[in-house]
DOSE-12650 format. One record per residue (C-alpha): residue number from 1; x, y, z. Coordinates in steps of 0.5 Angstrom, whole numbers, plus 500, padded with zeros to 3 digits. Layout:
% DOSE-12650
NUM / X / Y / Z
...
% end
This chain:
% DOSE-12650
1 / 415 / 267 / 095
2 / 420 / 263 / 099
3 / 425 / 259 / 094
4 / 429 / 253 / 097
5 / 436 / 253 / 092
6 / 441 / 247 / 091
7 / 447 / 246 / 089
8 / 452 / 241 / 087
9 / 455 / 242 / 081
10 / 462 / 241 / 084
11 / 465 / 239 / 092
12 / 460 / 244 / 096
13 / 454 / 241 / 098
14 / 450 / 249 / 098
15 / 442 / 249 / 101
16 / 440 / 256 / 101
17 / 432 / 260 / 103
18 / 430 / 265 / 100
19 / 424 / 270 / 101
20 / 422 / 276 / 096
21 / 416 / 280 / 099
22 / 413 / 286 / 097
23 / 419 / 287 / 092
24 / 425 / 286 / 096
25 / 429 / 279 / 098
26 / 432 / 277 / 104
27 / 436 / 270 / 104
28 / 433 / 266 / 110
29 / 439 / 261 / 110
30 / 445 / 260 / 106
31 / 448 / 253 / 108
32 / 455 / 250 / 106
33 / 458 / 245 / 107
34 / 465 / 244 / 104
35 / 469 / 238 / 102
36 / 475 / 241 / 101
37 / 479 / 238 / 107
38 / 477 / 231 / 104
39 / 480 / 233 / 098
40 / 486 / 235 / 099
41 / 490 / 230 / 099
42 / 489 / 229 / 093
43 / 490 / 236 / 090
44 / 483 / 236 / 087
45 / 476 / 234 / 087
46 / 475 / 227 / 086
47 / 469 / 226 / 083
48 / 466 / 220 / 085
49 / 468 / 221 / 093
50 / 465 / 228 / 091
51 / 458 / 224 / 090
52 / 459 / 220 / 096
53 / 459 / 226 / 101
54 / 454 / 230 / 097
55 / 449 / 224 / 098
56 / 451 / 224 / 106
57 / 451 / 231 / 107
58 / 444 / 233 / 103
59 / 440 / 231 / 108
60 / 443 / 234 / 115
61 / 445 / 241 / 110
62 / 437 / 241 / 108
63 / 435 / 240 / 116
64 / 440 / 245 / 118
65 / 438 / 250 / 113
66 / 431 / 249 / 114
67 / 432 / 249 / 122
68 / 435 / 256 / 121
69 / 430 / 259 / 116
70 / 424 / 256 / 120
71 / 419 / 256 / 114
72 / 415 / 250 / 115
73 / 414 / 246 / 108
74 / 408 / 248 / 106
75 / 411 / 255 / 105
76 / 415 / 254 / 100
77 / 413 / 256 / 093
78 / 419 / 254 / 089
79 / 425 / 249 / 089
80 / 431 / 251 / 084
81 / 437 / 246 / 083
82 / 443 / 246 / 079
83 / 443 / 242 / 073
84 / 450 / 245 / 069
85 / 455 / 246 / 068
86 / 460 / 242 / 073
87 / 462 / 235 / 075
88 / 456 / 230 / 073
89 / 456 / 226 / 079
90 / 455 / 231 / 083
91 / 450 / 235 / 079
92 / 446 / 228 / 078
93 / 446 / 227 / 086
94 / 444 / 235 / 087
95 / 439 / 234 / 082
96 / 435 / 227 / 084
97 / 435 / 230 / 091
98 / 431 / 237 / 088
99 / 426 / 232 / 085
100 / 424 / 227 / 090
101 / 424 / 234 / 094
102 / 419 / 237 / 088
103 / 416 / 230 / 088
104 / 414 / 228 / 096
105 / 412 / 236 / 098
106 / 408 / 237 / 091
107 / 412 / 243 / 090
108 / 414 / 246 / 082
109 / 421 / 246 / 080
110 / 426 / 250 / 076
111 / 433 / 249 / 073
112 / 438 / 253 / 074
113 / 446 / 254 / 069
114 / 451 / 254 / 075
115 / 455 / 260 / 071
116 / 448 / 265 / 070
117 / 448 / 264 / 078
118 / 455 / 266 / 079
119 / 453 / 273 / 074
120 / 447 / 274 / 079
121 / 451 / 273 / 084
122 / 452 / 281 / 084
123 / 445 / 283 / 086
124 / 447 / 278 / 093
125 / 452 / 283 / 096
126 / 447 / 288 / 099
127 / 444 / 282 / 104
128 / 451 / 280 / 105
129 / 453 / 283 / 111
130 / 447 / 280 / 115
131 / 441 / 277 / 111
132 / 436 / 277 / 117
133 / 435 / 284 / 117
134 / 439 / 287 / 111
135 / 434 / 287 / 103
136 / 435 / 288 / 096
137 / 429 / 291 / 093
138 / 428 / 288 / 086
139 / 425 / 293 / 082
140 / 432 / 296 / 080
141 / 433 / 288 / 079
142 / 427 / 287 / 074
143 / 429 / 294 / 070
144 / 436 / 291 / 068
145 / 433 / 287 / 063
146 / 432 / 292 / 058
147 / 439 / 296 / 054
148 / 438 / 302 / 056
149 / 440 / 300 / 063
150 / 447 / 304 / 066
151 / 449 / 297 / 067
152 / 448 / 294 / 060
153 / 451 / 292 / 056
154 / 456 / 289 / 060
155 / 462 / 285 / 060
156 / 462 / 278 / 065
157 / 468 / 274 / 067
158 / 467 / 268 / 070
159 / 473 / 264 / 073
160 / 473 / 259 / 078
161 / 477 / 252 / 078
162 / 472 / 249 / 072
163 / 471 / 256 / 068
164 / 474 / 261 / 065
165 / 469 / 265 / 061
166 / 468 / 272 / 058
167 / 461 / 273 / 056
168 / 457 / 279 / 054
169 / 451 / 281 / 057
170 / 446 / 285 / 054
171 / 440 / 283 / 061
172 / 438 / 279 / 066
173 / 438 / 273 / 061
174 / 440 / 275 / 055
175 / 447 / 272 / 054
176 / 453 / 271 / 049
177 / 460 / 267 / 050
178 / 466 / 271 / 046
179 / 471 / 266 / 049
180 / 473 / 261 / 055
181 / 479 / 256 / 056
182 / 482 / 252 / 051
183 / 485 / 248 / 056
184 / 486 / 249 / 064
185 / 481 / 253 / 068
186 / 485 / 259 / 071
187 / 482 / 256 / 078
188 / 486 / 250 / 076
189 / 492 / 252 / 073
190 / 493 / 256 / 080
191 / 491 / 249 / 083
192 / 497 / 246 / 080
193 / 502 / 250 / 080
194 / 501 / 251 / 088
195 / 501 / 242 / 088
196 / 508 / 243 / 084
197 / 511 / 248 / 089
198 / 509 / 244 / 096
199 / 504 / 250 / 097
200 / 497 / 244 / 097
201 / 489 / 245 / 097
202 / 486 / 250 / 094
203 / 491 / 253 / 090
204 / 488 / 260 / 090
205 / 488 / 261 / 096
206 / 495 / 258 / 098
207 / 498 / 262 / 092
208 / 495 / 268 / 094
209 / 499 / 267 / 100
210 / 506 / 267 / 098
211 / 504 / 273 / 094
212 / 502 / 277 / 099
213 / 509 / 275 / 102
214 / 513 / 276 / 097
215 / 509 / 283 / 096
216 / 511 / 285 / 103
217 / 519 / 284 / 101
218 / 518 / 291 / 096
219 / 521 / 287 / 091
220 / 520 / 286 / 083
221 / 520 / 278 / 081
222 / 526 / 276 / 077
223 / 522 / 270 / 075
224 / 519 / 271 / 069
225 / 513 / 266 / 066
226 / 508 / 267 / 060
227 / 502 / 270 / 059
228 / 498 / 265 / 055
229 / 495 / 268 / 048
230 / 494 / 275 / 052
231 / 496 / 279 / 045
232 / 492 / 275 / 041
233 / 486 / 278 / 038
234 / 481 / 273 / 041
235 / 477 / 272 / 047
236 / 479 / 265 / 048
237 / 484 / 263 / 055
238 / 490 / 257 / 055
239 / 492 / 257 / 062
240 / 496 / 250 / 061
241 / 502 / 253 / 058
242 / 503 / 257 / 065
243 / 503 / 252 / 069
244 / 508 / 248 / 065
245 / 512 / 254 / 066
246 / 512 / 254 / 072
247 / 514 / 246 / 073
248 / 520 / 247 / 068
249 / 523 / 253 / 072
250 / 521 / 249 / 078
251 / 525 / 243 / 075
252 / 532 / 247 / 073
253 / 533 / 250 / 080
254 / 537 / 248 / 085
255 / 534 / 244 / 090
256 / 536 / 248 / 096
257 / 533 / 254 / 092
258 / 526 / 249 / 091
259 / 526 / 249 / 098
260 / 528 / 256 / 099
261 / 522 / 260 / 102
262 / 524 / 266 / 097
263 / 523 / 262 / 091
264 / 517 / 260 / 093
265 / 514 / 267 / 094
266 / 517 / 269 / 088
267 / 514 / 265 / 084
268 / 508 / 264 / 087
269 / 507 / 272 / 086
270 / 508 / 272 / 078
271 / 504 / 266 / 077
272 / 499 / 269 / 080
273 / 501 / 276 / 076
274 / 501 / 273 / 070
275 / 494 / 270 / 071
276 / 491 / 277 / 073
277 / 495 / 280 / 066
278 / 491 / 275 / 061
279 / 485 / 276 / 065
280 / 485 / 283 / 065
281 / 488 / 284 / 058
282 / 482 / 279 / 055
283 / 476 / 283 / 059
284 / 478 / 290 / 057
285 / 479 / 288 / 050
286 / 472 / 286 / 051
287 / 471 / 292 / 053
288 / 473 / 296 / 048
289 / 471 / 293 / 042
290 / 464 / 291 / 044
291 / 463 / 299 / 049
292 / 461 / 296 / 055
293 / 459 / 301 / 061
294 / 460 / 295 / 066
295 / 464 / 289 / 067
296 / 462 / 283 / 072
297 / 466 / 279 / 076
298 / 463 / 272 / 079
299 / 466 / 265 / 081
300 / 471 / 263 / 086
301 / 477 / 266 / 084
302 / 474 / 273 / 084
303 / 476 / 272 / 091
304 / 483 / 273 / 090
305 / 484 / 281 / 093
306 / 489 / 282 / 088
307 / 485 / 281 / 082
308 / 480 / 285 / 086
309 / 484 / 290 / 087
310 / 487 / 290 / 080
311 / 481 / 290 / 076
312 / 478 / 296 / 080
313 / 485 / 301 / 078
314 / 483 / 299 / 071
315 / 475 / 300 / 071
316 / 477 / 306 / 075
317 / 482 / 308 / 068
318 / 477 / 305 / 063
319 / 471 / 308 / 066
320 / 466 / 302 / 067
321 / 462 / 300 / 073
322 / 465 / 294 / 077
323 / 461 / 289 / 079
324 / 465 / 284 / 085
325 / 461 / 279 / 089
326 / 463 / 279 / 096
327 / 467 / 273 / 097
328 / 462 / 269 / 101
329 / 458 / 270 / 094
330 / 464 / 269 / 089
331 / 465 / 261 / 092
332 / 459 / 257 / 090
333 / 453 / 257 / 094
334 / 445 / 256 / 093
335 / 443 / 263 / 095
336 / 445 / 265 / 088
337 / 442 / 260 / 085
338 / 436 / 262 / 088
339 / 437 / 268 / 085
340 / 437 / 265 / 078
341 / 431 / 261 / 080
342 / 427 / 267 / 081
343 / 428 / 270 / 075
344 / 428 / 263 / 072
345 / 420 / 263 / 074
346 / 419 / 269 / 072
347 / 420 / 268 / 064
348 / 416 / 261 / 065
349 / 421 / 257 / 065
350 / 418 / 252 / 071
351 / 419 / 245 / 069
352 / 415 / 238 / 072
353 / 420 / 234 / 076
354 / 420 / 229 / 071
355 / 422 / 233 / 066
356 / 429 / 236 / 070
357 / 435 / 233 / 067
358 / 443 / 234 / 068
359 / 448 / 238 / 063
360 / 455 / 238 / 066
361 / 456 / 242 / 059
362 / 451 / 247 / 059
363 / 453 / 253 / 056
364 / 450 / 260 / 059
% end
């Protein structure tokens, strides 16, 4: 079976080739084309320009993206597209491409939950390296369905700039939401906050910048910001509490001290702490309570290192695996799309093009 994945769900115009022979996958092509120097002055994405660059760059993405996998149409069993969550506008265009796709080449369509794409995202990492030669065999995949397995039941946090959710997970497709954000995504609050200090766009990266600066110094932050509703006995987040911190204590200093270097990594790094703090604090209470045997990682700001870092020490300390998607995998994609697909038709879940629909609130 060979499957063409798209997604849109946000700025990244993903098209992605993936090959599964005699129980093993191999990603033939896994093409992205970002959008983020565009939206950058804006300090965000832009929905409606979002959509604009996504009916641009669908078409030279799919020619590059078929050209560097070389299977001819005909090949092509299967097309997987995003349908949700994400920003509608860019959903829609995703997914009017996928259907005249299905349409003109007569091939079956299936759709896809951005979020369970992220989760699967996990079993990508041992292709990552080099997808034309390294593969993944499957049969371990296929038995992660049943309960028994040493990875189930599992506690999964997705957080990205439009999620932040924690989820358990029982088997490939067998899932249930214990919290997300009441407001602001920790992506976005990162986004935010860097905009307030000057640092630009994406804000998780620029953050994560400073901090490592900062961290270099040997020294302990005398700035000192909440850590939204982390003793509180739920699931759910608020980040929007901290970016407000981080503005009024950016408001009060001096200006030369705004200004100053220092300052900036110094805050930088205990926003970026206190972010770490709640979303490690929620999962291991997950952890406890529901006795897990894994927890899994997925979406872009999975991509942080010190998060990485961090969530290994305690895995390590609680005794549960950690799945961490490579970073190549934790930002959006369309090989992990196809991924889901694959398991998406093995439960049966194809669909007519005409039947594919848009849900930017799809819930996993």
């Amino acid at each position: 079976m060979i499957i063409l994945a798209i997604d849109t769900s946000c700025d990244d115009t993903c098209i992605a080739i993936l090959k599964i022979k005699d129980l093993k996958f191999k990603i033939l092509s896994n093409i992205v084309s970002s959008q983020v120097k565009i939206h950058a002055k804006y300090g965000g994405v832009y929905p409606t320009l979002a959509k604009r660059e996504h009916q641009r760059n669908l078409p030279i993405v799919l020619k590059k993206t078929l050209k560097k996998a070389s299977p001819p149409i005909s090949k092509i069993d299967l097309i997987a597209v995003t349908v949700g969550p994400g920003l509608e506008p860019c959903l829609w265009t995703g997914v009017n491409f996928a259907k005249d796709l299905s349409q003109k080449w007569k091939k079956p369509i299936i759709s896809v939950n951005h979020i369970e794409a992220h989760i699967l995202a996990n079993w990508l990492s041992p292709i990552c390296k080099n997808s034309k030669t390294k593969t993944l065999n499957s049969k371990q995949i296929l038995n992660l369905k049943f309960q028994n397995s040493k990875l189930f039941p599992s506690v999964c946090l997705i957080v990205s700039g439009g999620h932040t959710q924690l989820i358990l997970m029982r088997g490939i497709g067998n899932y249930k939401i214990l919290g997300e954000t009441r407001d602001d995504a920790a992506g976005e609050c990162f986004d935010k906050c860097a905009r307030i200090l000057g640092l630009g766009y994406p804000g998780g990266p620029a953050i994560e910048k400073q901090a490592e600066k900062f961290k270099v110094y040997g020294l302990r932050s005398k700035v000192r910001l909440p850590r939204p509703m982390i003793h509180q006995k739920n699931f759910d987040f608020s980040f929007s509490g901290l970016k407000t911190a981080v503005l009024y204590d950016f408001k009060n200093r001096p200006v030369k001290v705004r200004k100053s270097k220092k300052y900036v990594q110094e805050i930088a790094a205990e926003t970026q702490q206190a972010i770490i703090d709640v979303l490690i604090a929620k999962t291991l209470r997950a952890v406890k309570e529901f006795k897990t045997k894994s927890i899994i990682l997925g979406g872009g700001v999975v991509a942080n290192n010190e998060l990485r870092k961090q969530f290994k020490v305690q895995s390590l300390k609680f005794k549960v695996k950690l799945l961490v998607p490579p970073k190549i995998f934790c930002t959006d994609n369309a090989a992990m799309v196809a991924m889901a697909g694959y398991f998406n038709y093995l439960k049966g879940k194809r669909k007519n093009w005409e039947n594919i629909k848009v849900n930017a609130n799809l819930k996993i």
